[in-house]
C-alpha positions in Angstrom: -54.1 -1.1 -19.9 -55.2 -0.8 -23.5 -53.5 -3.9 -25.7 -51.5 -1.0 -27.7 -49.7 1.0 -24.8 -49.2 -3.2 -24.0 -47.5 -3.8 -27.3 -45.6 -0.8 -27.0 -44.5 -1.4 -23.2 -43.4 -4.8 -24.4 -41.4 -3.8 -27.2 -39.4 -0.8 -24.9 -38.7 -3.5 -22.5 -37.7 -6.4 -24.9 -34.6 -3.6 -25.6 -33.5 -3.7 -22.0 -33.4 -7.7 -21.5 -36.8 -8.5 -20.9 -38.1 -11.6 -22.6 -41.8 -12.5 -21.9 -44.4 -11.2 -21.1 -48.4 -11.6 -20.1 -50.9 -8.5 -20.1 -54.2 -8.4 -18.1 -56.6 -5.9 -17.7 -54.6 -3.9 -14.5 -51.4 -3.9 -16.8 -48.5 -6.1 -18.2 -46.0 -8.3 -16.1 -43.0 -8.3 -17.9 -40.0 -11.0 -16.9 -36.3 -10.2 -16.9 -33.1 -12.2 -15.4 -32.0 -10.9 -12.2 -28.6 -10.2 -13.7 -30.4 -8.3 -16.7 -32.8 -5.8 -14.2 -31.6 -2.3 -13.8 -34.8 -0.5 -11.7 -33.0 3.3 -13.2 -32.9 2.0 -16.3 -36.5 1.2 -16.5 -37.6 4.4 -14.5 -35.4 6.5 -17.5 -37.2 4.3 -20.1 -40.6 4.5 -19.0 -40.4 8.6 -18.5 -40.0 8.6 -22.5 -43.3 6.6 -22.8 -44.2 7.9 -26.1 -48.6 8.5 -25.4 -49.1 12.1 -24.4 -51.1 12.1 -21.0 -49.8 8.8 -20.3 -48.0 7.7 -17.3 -47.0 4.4 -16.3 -45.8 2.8 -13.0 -44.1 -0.1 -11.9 -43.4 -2.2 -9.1 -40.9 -5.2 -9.0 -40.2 -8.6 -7.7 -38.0 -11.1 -7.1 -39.1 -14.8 -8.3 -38.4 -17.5 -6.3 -36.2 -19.5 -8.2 -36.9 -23.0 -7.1 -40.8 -22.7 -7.3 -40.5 -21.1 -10.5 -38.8 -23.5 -12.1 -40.5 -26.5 -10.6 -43.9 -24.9 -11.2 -42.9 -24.1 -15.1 -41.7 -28.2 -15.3 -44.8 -29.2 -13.9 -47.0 -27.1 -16.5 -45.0 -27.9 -19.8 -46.8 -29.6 -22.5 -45.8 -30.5 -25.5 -45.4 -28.0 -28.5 -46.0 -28.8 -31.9 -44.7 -26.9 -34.5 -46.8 -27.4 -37.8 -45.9 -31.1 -39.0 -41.9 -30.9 -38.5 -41.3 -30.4 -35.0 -42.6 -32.0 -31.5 -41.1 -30.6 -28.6 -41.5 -33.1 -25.4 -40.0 -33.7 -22.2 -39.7 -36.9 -20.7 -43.2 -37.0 -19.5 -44.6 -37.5 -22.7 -44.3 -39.7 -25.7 -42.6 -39.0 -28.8 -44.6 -38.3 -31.6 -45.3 -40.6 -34.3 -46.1 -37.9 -37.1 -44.2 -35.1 -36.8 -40.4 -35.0 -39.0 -38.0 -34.1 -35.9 -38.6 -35.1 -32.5 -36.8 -33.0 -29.6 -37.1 -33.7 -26.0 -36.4 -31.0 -23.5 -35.9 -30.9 -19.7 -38.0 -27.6 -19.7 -35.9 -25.1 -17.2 -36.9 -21.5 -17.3 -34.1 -20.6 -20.3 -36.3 -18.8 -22.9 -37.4 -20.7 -26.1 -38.7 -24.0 -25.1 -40.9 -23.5 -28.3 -44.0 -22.2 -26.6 -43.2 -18.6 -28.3 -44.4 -17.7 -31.5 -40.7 -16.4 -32.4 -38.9 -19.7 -31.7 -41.9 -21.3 -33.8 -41.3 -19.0 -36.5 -37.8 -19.8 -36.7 -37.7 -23.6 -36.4 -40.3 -23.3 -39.5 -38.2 -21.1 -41.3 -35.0 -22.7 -41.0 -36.4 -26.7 -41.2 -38.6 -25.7 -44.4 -35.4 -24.4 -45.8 -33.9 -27.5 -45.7 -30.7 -27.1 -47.0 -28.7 -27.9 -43.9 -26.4 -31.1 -44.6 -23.3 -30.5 -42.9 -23.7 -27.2 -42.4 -22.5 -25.1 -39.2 -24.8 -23.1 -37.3 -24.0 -20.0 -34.6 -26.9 -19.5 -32.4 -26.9 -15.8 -30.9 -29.0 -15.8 -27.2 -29.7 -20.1 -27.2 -31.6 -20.2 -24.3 -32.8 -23.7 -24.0 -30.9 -24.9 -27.6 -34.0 -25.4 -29.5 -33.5 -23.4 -32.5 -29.6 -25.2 -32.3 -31.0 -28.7 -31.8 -33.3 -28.7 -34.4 -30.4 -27.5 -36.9 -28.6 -30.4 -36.0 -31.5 -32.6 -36.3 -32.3 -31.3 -40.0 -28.6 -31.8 -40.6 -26.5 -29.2 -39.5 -22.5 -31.0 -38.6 -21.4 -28.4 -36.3 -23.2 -26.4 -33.5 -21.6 -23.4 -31.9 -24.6 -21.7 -28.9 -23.6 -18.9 -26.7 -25.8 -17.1 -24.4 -24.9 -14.4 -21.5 -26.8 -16.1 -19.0 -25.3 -19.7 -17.0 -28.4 -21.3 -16.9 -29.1 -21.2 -19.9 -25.5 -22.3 -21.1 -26.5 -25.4 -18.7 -29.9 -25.8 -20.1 -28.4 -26.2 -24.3 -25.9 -28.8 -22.9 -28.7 -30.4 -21.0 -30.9 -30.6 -23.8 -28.3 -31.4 -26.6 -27.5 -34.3 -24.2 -30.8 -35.8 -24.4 -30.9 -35.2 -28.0 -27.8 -37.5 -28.1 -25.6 -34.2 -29.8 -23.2 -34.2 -26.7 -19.9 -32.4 -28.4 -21.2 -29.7 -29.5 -20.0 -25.8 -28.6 -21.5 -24.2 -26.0 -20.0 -20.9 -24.7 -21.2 -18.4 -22.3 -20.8 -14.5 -23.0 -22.3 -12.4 -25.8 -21.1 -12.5 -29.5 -17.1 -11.8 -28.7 -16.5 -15.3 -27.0 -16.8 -16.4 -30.5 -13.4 -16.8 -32.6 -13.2 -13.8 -34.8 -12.2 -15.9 -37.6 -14.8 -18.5 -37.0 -17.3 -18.7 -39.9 -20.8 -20.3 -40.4 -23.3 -21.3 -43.2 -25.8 -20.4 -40.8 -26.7 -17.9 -38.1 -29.6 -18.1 -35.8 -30.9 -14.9 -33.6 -33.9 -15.0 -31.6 -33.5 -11.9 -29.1 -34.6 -8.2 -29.6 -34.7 -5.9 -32.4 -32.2 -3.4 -30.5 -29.5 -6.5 -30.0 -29.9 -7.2 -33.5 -29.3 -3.6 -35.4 -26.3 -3.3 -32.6 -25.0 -7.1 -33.6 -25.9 -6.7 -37.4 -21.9 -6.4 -38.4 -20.9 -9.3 -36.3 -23.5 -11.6 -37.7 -22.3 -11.2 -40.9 -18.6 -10.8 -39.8 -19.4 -14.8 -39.0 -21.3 -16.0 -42.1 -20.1 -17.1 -45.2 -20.7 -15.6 -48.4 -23.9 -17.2 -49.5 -24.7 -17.9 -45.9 -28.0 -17.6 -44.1 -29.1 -15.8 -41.1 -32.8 -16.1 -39.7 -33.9 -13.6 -37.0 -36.9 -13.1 -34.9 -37.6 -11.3 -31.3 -39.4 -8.3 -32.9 -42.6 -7.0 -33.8 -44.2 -6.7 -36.7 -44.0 -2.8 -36.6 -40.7 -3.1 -36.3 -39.3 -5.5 -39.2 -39.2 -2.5 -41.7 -35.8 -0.8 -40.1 -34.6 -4.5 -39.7 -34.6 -5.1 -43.0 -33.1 -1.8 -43.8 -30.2 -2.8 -41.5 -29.3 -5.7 -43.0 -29.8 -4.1 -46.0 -26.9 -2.2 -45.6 -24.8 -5.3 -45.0 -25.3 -6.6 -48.4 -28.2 -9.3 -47.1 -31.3 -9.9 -48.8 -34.6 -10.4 -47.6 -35.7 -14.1 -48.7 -38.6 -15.2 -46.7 -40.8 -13.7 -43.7 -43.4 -15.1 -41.1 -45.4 -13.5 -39.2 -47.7 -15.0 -36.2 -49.1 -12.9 -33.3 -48.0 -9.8 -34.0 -44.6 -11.1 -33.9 -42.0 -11.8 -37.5 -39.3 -13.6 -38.0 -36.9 -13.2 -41.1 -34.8 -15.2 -43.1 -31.9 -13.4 -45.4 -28.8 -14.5 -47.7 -25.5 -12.7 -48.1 
């Protein structure tokens, strides 16, 4: 499969709760929770495929949990993230260079760093560096990264939430280890937060069709002046981002871009 029907696969999918993928030359595997996979959902998605003359089939399959999880541990090396951020688990040794040190017990939760979004993001927000006692939502936390290194730049308050258990587990795992225990960490989507709860800071690494459907709450929960870094999108696709939260009253302050991927950081 060319690399563009790839792109485009990936970024239909990425809409329906798929959150990585890997392409080869016989076609892309794309990897979804088991509480996320609807098989008529993606047979009505892939029908609208939008390259005349091009079908596309798919077969799925159940991971085995256990393996998967012990195999991923056993793989993890360390990720660093320009020279702010090393991302470790216990297997390795801190680093002696790099601003912030985070060590992870590497579970399967999305964002142990290896992506180019949650790279994007921890850049973004720690080159910032504004973030004394500030309090940060994170939207979709997966394994707390983009959360733990708030607090480690000097965010006060953490509020994560995520619509998957294990990945509620992982964030108190890893905020543990980080020596943050006390922090918030709810399961459930964007209404388990307080209505009236407000933040300096709002962090969203998930896909562009969560974000233009949660653009009113994320700014429902940010302060005026506040700042709200995104990422989970394509390239291609940051132009009707930025239009959405354009009509919010945010403003565009700073972009990255890395593998075809782009991650965005506004102001109210």
């Amino acid at each position: 499969m060319s690399e563009d029907y790839c792109d485009v696969l990936a970024s239909m999918l990425g809409g329906i709760g798929f959150d990585s993928f890997e392409g080869d030359d016989d076609g892309l595997w794309g990897y979804v929770q088991t509480s996320l996979y609807d098989e008529e959902t993606v047979k009505e998605l892939l029908s609208s495929f939008p390259f005349e003359g091009v079908k596309v089939d798919f077969r799925s399959e159940e991971m085995p949990r256990e393996d998967w999880n012990a195999e991923w541990e056993k793989s993890f090396e360390p990720i660093s993230v320009s020279d702010l951020v090393y991302i470790h688990d216990d297997r390795h040794e801190k680093s002696q260079t790099a601003l912030y040190d985070i060590l992870i017990c590497p579970r399967m939760a999305f964002g142990s760093g290896s992506h180019a979004t949650t790279r994007m993001m921890l850049r973004l927000l720690l080159e910032h560096g504004a973030l004394y006692g500030k309090r940060v939502l994170d939207v979709g936390c997966g394994t707390g990264i983009l959360g733990i290194g708030a607090l480690k730049g000097g965010c006060s308050h953490l509020t994560a939430i995520d619509i998957d258990n294990d990945s509620v587990e992982n964030t108190k795992e890893n905020l543990a280890l980080n020596e943050f225990e006390g922090q918030e960490v709810l399961e459930g989507d964007i209404s388990v937060v307080p209505s009236a709860a407000l933040y300096d800071i709002v962090l969203a690494n998930i896909h562009l069709n969560i974000h233009l459907a949660l653009m009113g709450d994320y700014v429902k929960h940010l302060k005026s002046g506040g700042m709200l870094f995104l990422s989970g999108f394509y390239t291609q696709e940051a132009e009707a981002l930025e239009k959405a939260a354009a009509r919010y009253g945010l403003k565009l302050k700073e972009d990255a871009t890395e593998d075809g991927w782009e991650a965005m950081y506004f102001e109210l």
